[in-house]
N, C-alpha and C positions, 0 to 999 in steps of 0.2 A: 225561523232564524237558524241559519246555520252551526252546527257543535265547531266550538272554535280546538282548531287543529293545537297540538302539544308542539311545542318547543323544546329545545336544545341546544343548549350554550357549550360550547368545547374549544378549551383556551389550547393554546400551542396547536393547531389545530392546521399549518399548513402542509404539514409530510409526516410518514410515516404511520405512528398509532392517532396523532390525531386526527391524520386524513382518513386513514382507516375506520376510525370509529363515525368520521361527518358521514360518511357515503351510506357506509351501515344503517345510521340512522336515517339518512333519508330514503332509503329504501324500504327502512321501517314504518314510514309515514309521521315522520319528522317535521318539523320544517327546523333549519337550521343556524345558529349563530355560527361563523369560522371566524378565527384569532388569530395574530401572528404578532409577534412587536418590529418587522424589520421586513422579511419578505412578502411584499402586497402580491407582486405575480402569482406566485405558490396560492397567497389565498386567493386569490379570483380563480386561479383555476380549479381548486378544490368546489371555491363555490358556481362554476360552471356543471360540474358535473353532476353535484347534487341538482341544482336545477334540473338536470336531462333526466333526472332520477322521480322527481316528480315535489321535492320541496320547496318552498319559499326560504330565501338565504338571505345573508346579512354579515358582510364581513368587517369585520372591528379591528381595526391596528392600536392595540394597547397595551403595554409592557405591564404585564400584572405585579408585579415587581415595584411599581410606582402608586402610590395608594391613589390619587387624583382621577388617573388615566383608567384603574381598573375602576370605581366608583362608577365613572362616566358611563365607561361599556357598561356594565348593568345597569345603569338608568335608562340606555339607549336601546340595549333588547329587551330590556323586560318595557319601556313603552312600546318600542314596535310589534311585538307579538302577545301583548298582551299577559306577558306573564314568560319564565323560562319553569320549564318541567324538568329536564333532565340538566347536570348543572355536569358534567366532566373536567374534572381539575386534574388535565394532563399538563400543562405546562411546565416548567423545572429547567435548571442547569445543575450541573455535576463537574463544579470545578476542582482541580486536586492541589491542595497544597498544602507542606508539613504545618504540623497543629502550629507552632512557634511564628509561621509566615503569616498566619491568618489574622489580619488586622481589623480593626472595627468596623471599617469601609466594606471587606469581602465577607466578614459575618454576618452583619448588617444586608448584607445583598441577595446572599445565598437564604439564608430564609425571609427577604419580602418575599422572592419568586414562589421558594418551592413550599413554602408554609401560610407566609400573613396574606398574599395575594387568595389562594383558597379559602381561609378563614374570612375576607370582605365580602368574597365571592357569594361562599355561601350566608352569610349576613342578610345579603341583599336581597338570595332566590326564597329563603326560607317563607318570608311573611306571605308571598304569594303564595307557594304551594301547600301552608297550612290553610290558606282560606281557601284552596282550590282541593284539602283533603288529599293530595296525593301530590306525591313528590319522588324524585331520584336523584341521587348524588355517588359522583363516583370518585373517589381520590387515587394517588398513584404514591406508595411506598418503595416498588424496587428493593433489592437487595443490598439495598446502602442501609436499611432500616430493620433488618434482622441480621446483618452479617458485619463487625466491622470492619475496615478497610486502610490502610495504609492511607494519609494524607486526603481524606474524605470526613474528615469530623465534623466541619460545619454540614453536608450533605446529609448525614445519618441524622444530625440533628434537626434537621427539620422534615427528615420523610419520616421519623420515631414523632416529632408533632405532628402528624399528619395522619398516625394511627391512631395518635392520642383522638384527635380533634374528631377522627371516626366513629371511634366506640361509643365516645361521649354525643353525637349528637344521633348516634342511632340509638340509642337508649333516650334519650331526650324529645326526637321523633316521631318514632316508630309509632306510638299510640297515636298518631294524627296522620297516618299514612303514606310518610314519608318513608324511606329508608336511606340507608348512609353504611357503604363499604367500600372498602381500599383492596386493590389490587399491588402485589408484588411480582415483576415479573424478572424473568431472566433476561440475559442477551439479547437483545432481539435485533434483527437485520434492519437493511432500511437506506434511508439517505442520509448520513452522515458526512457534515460539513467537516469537522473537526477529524484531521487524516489518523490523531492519535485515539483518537475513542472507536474511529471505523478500526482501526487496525487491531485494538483490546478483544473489541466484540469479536471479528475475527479469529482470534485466537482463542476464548471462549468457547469457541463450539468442540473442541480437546475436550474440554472439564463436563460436556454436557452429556447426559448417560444418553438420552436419544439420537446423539451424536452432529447434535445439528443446534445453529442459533434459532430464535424462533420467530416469525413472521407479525409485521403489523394487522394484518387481519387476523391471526390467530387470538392477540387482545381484545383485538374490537369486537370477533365473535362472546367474546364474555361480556364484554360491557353490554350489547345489544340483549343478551340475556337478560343482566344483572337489571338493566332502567325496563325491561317489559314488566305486562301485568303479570307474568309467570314467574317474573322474579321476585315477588313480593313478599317471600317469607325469606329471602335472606340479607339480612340485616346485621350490621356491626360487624363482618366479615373482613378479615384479611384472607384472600384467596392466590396462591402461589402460581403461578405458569411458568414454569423455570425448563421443563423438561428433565426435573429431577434434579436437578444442580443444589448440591447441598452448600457450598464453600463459593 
């Protein structure tokens, strides 16, 4: 009987860090879930290439954001491949607006994506990768969640739960072979739909001591880290790739 190959779920997963991290890991010897809530193109293409790369893929259109839609996707990878191993909760929005503007509706919105969608996420990978004895889960904090920001308070609040939700289940974990850390990163380059958040990152690279924004692969080289078996003793980790950006 053949050893059934490991999976990898990676929500927001059609550009940038999380196309970066799909490729990664299918190169890794992955096979692959890609996500998107809106561009199917992006993800089939993403999921073309991991095929070339040697993975079995599985691309899912579901707004994690929506508890129904994210549910589903995990019942639909975790039957198709038997289980997910590596669970990457890159997905997020970072909308700005004065605390006073922030109504129930965009509070409400701002952490289903970038917090309760992660917290169903991992809900659902858990029970399998404890019976399966090993597990990876990767969250994404940003600099919204040690820094704060002018018109970013719902944002901060849900990437500060998002450290919470880390620490706490890699202590919680950890003795069953799972591990659970969050990455913070800096600016990083990329495809940026939104002309005002391409133009911030841009300007960004001023404040950056290594003088530069920093690359979607440069993350995914952590995270491919972070879910191997060499990365197994770091756990409950918030890890910074800022290129020294303290502010």
């Amino acid at each position: 009987m053949n050893e059934r190959k490991r999976a990898a779920l990676v929500t927001g997963s059609g550009k940038n860090i999380g196309r970066a991290t799909v490729l990664n890991l299918a190169r890794d010897g992955f096979n692959v879930v890609i996500n998107g809530s809106s561009d199917r193109a992006a993800c089939d293409e993403v999921a073309e290439k991991a095929k070339a790369l040697g993975a079995e893929t599985l691309v899912i259109m579901a707004d994690v954001g929506d508890q129904t839609a994210c549910d589903a996707m995990a019942k639909e990878a975790i039957d198709r491949f038997g289980g997910i191993d590596v669970l990457v909760n890159n997905a997020a929005i970072r909308p700005s607006h004065e605390f006073t503007d922030i109504t129930d509706e965009i509070w409400d919105r701002v952490l289903g994506v970038n917090l309760h969608g992660a917290f169903r996420l991992c809900r659902a990978c858990l029970p399998g990768m404890v019976e399966r004895g090993w597990g990876r889960i990767v969250n994404f904090a940003g600099m919204n969640a040690i820094h704060g920001y002018n018109g970013r308070a719902h944002v901060s609040v849900s990437k500060h739960g998002s450290w919470g939700l880390t620490k706490a289940l890699g202590k919680e974990f950890g003795p069953k072979g799972i591990t659970t850390n969050i990455i913070s990163s800096g600016p990083i380059g990329g495809d940026h739909a939104d002309a005002a958040m391409a133009k911030h990152i841009a300007e960004m690279a001023a404040r950056v001591p290594v003088g530069r924004v920093g690359t979607p692969e440069e993350i995914a080289a952590m995270i491919s880290y972070l879910v191997s078996d060499q990365g197994g003793f770091m756990n409950g980790q918030l890890i910074q790739i800022n290129g020294g950006t303290e502010t």
